[in-house]
Residue frames as a rotation matrix with the C-alpha (Angstrom) as fourth column:
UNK 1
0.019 -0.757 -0.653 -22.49
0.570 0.545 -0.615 60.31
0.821 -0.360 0.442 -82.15
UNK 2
-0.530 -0.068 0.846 -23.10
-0.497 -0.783 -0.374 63.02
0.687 -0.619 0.381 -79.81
UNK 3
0.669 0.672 0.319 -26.21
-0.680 0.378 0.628 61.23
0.301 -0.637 0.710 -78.17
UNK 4
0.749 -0.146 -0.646 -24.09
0.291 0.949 0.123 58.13
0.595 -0.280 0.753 -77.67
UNK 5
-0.308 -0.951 0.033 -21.15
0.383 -0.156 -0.910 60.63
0.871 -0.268 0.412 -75.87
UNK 6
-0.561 -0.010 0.828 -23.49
-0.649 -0.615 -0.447 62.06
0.514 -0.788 0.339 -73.64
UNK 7
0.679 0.563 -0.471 -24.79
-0.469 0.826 0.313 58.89
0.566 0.009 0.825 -72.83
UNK 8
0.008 -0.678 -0.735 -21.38
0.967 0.191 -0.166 57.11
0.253 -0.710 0.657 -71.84
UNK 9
-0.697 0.000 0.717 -21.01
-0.181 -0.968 -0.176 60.78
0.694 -0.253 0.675 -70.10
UNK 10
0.029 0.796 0.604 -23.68
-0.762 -0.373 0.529 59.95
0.647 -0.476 0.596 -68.15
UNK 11
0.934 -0.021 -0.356 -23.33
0.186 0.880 0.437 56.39
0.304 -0.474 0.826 -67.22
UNK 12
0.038 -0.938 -0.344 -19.95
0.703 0.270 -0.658 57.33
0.710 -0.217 0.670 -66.06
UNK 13
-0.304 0.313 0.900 -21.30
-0.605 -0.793 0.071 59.98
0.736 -0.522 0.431 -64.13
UNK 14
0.426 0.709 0.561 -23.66
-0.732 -0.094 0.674 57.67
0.531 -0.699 0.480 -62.69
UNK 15
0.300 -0.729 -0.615 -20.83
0.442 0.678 -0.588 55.03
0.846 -0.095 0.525 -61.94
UNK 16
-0.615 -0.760 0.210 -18.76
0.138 -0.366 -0.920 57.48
0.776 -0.537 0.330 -60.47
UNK 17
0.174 0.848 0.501 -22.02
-0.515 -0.355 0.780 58.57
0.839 -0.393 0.375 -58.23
UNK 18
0.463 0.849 -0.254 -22.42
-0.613 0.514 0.600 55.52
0.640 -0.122 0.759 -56.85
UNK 19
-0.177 -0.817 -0.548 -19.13
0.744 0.254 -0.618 54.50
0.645 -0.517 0.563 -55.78
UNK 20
-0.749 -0.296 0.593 -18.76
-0.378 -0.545 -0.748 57.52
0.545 -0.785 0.296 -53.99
UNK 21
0.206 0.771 0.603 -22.26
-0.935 -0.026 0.354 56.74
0.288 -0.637 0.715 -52.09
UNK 22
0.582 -0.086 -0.808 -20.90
0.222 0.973 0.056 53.09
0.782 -0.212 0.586 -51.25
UNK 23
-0.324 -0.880 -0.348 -17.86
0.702 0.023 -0.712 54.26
0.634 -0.475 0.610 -49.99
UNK 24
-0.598 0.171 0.783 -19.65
-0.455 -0.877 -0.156 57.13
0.660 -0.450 0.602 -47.79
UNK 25
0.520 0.835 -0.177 -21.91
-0.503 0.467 0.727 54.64
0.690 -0.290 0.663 -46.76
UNK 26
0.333 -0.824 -0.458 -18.86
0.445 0.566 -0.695 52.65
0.832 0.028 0.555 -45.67
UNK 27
-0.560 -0.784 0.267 -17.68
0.340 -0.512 -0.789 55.13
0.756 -0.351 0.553 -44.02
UNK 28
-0.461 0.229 0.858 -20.46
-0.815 -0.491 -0.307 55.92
0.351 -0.841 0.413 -41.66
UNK 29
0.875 0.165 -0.455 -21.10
0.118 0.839 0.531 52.08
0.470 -0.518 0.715 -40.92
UNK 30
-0.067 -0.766 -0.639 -17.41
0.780 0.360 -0.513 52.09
0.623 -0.532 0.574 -39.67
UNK 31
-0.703 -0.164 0.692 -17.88
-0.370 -0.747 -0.553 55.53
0.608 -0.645 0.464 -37.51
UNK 32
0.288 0.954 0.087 -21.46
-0.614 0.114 0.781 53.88
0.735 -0.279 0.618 -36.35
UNK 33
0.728 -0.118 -0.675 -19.50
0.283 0.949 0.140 50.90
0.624 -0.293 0.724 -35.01
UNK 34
-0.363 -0.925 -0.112 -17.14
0.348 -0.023 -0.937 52.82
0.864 -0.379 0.330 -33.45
UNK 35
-0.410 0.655 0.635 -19.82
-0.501 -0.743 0.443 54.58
0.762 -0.136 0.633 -31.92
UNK 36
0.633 0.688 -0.356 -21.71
-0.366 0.671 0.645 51.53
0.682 -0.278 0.676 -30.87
UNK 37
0.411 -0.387 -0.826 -18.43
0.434 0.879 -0.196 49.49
0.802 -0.278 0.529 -29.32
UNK 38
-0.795 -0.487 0.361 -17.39
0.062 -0.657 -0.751 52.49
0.603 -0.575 0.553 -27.34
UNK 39
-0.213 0.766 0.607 -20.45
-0.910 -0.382 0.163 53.29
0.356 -0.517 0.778 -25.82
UNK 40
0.615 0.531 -0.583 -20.77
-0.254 0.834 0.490 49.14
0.747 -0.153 0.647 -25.03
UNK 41
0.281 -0.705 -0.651 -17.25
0.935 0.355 0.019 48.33
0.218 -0.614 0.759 -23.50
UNK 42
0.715 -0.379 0.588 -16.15
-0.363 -0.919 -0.151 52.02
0.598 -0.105 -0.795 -21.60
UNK 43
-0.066 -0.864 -0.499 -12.65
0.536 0.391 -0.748 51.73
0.841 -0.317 0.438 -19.79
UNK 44
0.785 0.286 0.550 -13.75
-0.358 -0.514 0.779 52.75
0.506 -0.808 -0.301 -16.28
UNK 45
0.812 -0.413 -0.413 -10.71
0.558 0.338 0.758 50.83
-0.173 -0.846 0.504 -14.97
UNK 46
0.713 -0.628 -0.312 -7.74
-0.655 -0.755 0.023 52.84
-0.250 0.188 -0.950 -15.00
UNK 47
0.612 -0.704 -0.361 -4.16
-0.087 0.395 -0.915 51.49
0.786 0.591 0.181 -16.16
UNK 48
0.833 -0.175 -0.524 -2.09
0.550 0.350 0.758 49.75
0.051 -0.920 0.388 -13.70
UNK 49
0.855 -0.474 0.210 0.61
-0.488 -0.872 0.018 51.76
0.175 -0.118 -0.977 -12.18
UNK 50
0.275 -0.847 -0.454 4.28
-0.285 0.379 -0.880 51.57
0.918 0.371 -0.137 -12.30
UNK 51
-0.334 -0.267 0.904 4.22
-0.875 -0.268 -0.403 51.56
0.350 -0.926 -0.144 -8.59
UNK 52
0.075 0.188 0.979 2.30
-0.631 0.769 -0.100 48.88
-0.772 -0.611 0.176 -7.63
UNK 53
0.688 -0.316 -0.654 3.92
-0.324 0.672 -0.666 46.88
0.650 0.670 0.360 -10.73
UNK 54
-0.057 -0.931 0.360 7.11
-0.505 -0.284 -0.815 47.28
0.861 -0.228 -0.454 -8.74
UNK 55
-0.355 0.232 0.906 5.51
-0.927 0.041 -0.373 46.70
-0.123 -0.972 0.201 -5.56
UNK 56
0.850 0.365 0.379 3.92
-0.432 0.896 0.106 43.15
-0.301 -0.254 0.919 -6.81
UNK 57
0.530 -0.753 -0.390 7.50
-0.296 0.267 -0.917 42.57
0.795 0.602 -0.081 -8.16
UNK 58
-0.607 -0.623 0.494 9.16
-0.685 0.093 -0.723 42.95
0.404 -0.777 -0.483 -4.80
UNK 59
0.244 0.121 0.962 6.14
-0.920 0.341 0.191 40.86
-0.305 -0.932 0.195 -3.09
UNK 60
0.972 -0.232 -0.042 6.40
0.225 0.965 -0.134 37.46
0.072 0.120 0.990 -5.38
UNK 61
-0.026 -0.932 -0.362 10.38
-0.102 0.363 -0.926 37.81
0.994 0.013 -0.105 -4.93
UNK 62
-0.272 -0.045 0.961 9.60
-0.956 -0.098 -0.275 37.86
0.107 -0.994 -0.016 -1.35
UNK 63
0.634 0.630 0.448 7.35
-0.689 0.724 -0.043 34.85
-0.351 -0.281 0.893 -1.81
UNK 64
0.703 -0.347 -0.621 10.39
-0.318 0.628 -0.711 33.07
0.636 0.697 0.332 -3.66
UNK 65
-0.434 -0.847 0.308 12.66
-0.486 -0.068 -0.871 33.41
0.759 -0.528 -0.382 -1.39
UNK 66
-0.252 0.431 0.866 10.23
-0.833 0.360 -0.421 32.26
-0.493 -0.827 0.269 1.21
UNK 67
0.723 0.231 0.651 9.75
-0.295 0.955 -0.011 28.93
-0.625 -0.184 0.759 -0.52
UNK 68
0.259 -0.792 -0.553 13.05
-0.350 0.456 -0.818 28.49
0.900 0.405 -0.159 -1.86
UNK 69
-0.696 -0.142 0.703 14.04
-0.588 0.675 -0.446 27.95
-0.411 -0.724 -0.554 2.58
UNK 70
0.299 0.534 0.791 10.92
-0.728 0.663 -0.173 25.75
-0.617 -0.524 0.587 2.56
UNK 71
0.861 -0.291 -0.417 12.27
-0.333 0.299 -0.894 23.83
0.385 0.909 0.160 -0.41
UNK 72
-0.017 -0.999 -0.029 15.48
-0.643 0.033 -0.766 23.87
0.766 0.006 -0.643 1.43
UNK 73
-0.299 0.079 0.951 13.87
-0.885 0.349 -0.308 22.82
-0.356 -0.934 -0.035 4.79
UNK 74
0.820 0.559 0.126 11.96
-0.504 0.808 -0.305 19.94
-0.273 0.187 0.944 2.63
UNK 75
0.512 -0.677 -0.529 15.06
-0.307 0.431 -0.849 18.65
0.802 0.597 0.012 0.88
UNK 76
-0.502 -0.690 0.521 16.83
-0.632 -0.119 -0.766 18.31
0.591 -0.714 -0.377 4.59
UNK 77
0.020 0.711 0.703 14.05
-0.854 0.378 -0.359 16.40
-0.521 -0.593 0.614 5.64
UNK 78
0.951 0.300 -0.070 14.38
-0.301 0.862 -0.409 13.88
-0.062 0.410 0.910 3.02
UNK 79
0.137 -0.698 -0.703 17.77
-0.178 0.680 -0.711 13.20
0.974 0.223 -0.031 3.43
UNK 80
-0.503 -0.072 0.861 17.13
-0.859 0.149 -0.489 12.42
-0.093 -0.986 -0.137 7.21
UNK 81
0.646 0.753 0.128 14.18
-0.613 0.611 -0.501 10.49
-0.456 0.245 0.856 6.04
UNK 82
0.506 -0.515 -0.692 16.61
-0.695 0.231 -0.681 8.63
0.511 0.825 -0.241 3.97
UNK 83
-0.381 -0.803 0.458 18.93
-0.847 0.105 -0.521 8.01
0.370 -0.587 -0.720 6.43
UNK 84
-0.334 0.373 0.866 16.25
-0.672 0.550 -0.496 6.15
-0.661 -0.748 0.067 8.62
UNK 85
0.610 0.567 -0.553 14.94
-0.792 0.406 -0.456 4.41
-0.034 0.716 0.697 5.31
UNK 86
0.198 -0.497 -0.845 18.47
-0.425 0.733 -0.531 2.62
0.883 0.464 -0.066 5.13
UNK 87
-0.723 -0.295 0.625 18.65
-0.690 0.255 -0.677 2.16
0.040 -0.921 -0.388 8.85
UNK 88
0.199 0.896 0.397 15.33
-0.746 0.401 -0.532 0.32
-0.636 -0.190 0.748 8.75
UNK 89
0.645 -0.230 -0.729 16.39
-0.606 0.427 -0.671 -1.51
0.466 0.874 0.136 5.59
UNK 90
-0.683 -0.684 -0.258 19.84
-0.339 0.609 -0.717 -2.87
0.647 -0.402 -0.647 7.68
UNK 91
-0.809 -0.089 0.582 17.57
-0.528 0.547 -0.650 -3.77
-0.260 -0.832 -0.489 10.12
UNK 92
0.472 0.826 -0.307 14.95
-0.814 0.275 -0.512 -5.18
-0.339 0.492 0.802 8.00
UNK 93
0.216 -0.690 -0.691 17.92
-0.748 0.338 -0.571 -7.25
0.628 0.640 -0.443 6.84
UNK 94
-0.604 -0.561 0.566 18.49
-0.704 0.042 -0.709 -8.49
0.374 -0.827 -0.420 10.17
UNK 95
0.027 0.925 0.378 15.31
-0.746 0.271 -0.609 -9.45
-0.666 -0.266 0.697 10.92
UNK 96
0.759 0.333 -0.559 14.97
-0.651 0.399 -0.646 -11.33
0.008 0.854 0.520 7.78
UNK 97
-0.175 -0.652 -0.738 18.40
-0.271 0.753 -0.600 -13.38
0.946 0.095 -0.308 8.36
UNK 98
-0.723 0.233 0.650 16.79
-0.559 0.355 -0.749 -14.09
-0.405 -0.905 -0.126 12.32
UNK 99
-0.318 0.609 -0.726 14.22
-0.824 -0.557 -0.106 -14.94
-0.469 0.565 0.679 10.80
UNK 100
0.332 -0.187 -0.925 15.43
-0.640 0.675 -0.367 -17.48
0.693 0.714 0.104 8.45
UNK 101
-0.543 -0.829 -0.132 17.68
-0.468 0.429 -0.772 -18.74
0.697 -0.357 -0.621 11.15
UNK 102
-0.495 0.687 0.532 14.48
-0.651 0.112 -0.751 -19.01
-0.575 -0.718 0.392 13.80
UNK 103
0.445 0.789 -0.423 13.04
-0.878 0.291 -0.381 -21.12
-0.178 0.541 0.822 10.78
UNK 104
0.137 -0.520 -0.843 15.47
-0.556 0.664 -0.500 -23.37
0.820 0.537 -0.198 10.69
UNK 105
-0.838 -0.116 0.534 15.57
-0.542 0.299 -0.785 -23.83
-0.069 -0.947 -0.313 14.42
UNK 106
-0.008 0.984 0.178 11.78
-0.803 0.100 -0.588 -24.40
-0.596 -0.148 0.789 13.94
UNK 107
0.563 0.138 -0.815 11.98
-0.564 0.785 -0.257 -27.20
0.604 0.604 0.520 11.33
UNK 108
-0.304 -0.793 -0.529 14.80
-0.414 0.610 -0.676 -28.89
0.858 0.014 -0.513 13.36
UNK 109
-0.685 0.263 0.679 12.72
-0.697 0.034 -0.717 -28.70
-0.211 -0.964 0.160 16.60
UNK 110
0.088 0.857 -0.507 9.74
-0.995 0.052 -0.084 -30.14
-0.045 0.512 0.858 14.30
UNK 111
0.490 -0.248 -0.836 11.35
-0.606 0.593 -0.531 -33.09
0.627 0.766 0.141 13.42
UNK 112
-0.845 -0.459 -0.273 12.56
0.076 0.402 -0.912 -34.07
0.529 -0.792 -0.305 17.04
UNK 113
-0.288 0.794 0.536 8.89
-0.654 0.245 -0.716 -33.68
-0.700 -0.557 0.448 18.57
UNK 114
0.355 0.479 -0.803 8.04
-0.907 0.384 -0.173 -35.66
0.225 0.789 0.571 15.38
UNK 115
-0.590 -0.659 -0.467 11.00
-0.183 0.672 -0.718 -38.46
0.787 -0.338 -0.517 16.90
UNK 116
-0.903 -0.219 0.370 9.76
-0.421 0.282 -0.862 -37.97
0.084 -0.934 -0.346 20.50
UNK 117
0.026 0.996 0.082 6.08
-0.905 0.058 -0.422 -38.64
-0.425 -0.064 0.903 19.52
UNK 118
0.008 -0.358 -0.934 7.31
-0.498 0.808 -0.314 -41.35
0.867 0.467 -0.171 16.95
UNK 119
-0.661 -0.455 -0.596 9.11
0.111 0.726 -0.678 -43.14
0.742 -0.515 -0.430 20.22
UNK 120
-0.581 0.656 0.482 6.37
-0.797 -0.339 -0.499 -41.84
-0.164 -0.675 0.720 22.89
UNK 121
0.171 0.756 -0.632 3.87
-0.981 0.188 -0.040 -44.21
0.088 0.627 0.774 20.80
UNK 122
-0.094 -0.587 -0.804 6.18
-0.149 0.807 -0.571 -47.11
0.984 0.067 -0.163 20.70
UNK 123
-0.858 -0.389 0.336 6.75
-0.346 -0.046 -0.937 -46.63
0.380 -0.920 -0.095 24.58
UNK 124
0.015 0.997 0.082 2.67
-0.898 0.049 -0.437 -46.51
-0.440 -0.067 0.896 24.84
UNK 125
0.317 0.345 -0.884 2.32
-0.871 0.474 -0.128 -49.13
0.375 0.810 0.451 22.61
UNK 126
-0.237 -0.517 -0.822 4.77
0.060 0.837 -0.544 -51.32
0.970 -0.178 -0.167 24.38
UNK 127
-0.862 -0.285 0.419 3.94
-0.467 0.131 -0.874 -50.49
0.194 -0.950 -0.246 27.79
UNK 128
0.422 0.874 0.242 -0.17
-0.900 0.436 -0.008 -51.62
-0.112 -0.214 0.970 27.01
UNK 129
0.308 0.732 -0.608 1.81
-0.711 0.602 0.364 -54.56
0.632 0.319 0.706 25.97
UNK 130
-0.979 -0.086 -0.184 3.79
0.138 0.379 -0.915 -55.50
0.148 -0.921 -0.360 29.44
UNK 131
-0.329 0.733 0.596 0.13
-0.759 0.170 -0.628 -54.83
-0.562 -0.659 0.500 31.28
UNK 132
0.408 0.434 -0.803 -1.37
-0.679 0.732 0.050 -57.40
0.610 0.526 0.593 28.90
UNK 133
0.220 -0.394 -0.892 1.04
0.260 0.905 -0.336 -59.99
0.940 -0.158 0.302 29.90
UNK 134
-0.948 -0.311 0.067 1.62
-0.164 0.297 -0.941 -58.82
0.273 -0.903 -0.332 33.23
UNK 135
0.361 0.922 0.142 -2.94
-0.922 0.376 -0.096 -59.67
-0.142 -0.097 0.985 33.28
UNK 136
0.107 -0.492 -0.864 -1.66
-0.720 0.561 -0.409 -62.70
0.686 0.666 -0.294 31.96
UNK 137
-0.258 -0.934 -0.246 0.70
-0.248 0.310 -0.918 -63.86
0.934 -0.175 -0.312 33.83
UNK 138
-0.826 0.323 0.461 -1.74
-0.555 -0.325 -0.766 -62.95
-0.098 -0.889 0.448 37.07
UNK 139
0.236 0.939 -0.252 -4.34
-0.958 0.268 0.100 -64.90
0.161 0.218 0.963 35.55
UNK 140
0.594 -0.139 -0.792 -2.46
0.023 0.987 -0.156 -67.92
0.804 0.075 0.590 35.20
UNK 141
-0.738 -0.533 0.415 -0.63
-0.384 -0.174 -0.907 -67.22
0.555 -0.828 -0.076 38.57
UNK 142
-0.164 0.931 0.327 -4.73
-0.982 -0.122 -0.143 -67.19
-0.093 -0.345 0.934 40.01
UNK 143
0.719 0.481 -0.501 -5.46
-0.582 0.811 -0.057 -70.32
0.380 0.332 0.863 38.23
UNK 144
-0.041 -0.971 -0.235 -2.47
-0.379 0.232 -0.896 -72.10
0.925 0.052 -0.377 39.40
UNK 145
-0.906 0.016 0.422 -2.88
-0.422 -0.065 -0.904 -71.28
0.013 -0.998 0.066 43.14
UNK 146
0.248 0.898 0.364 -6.30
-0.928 0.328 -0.175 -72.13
-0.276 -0.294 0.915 42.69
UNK 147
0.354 -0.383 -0.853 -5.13
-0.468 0.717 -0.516 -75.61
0.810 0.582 0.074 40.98
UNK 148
-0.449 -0.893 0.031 -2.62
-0.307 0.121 -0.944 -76.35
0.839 -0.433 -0.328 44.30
UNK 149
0.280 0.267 -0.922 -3.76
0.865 0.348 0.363 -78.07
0.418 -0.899 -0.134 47.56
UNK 150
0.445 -0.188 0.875 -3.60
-0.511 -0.856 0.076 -76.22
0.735 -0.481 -0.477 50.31
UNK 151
0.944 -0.329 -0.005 -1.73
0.249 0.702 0.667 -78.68
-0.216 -0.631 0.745 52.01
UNK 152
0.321 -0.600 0.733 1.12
0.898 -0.053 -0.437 -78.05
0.301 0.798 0.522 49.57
UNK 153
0.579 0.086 0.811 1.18
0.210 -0.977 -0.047 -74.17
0.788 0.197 -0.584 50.06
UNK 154
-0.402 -0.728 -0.556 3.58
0.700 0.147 -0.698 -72.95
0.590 -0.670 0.451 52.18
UNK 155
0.738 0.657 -0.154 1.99
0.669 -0.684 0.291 -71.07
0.086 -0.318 -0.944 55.42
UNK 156
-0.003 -0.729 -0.685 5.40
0.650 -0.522 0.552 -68.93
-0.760 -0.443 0.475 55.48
UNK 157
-0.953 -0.114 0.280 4.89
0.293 -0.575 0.764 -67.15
0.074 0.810 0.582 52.07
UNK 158
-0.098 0.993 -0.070 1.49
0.046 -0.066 -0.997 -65.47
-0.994 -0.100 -0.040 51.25
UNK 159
0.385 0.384 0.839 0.19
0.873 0.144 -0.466 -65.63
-0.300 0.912 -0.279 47.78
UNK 160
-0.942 -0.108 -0.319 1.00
-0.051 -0.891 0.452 -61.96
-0.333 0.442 0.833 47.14
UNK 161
-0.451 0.632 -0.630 -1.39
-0.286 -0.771 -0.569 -59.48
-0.846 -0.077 0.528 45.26
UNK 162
0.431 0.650 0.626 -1.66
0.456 0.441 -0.773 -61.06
-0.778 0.619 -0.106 42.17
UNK 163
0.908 0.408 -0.096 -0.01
0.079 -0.390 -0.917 -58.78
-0.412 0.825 -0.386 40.30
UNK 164
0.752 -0.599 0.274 3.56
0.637 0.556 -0.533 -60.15
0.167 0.575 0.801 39.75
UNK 165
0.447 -0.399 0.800 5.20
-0.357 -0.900 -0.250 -58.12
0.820 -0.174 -0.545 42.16
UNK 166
0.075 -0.657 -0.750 7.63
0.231 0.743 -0.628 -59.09
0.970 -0.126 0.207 44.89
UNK 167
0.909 0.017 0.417 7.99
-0.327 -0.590 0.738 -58.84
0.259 -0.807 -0.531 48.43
UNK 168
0.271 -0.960 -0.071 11.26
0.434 0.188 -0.881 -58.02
0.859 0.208 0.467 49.62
């Protein structure tokens, strides 16, 4: 039983060994890496100062303030702009009831050249037929006189022109 105590005795030895050489090992992979990331990323920039913290504090409140006015100046502009939006509107209104009212003038005007042409036609229509019959009438006036002795004929009248007009 002795051999078998100095046996486990040993293998616990070499256990214990071996851990420790992991964990040493361990331990100089993590110093290696510290080694390695330092020497990759060095902080050459310095840390920003409270001063010119302070100092970009004061310049963006400066810059607020400058475009809160412009903000103010824009917002004053649109309620001018407004203004003229509804002024244009009333008179967009206007327009739009002239408009209507010029359109109605226009349809009523339509509809009385549509009359005077209507009766123009007629007028045309009737005056081609007076010339007709006043040809007519001169024809058979012509034929007539020609028809009559001249014995008959009175020398105090002349025939006239023919065309069924009067001397007076």
């Amino acid at each position: 039983m002795h051999k078998d105590l100095v046996i486990r005795w040993v293998r616990r030895a070499g256990v214990l060994a071996l851990t420790g050489a992991v964990l040493a090992a361990g331990v100089v992979t993590v110093q290696a890496a510290a080694d390695w990331r330092a020497a990759e990323a060095p902080l050459d920039v310095k840390p920003v100062s409270m001063s010119s913290i302070s100092d970009d504090a004061a310049a963006e409140s400066d810059r607020t303030a400058a475009l809160s006015a412009q903000i103010d100046d824009v917002a004053s502009q649109l309620a001018q702009l407004k203004g003229a939006v509804l002024t244009v509107n009333g008179s967009v209104t206007g327009d739009t009831d002239s408009a209507t009212a010029l359109s109605g003038q226009l349809d009523e005007a339509k509809a009385r050249l549509t009359t005077v042409q209507q009766q123009l036609k007629a007028a045309q229509a009737r005056l081609v037929a007076l010339n007709k019959a006043a040809a007519r009438q001169a024809a058979i006036n012509r034929s007539a006189g020609a028809r009559r002795p001249a014995a008959n004929a009175s020398p105090a009248k002349p025939a006239g022109n023919g065309g069924g007009e009067r001397d007076d």
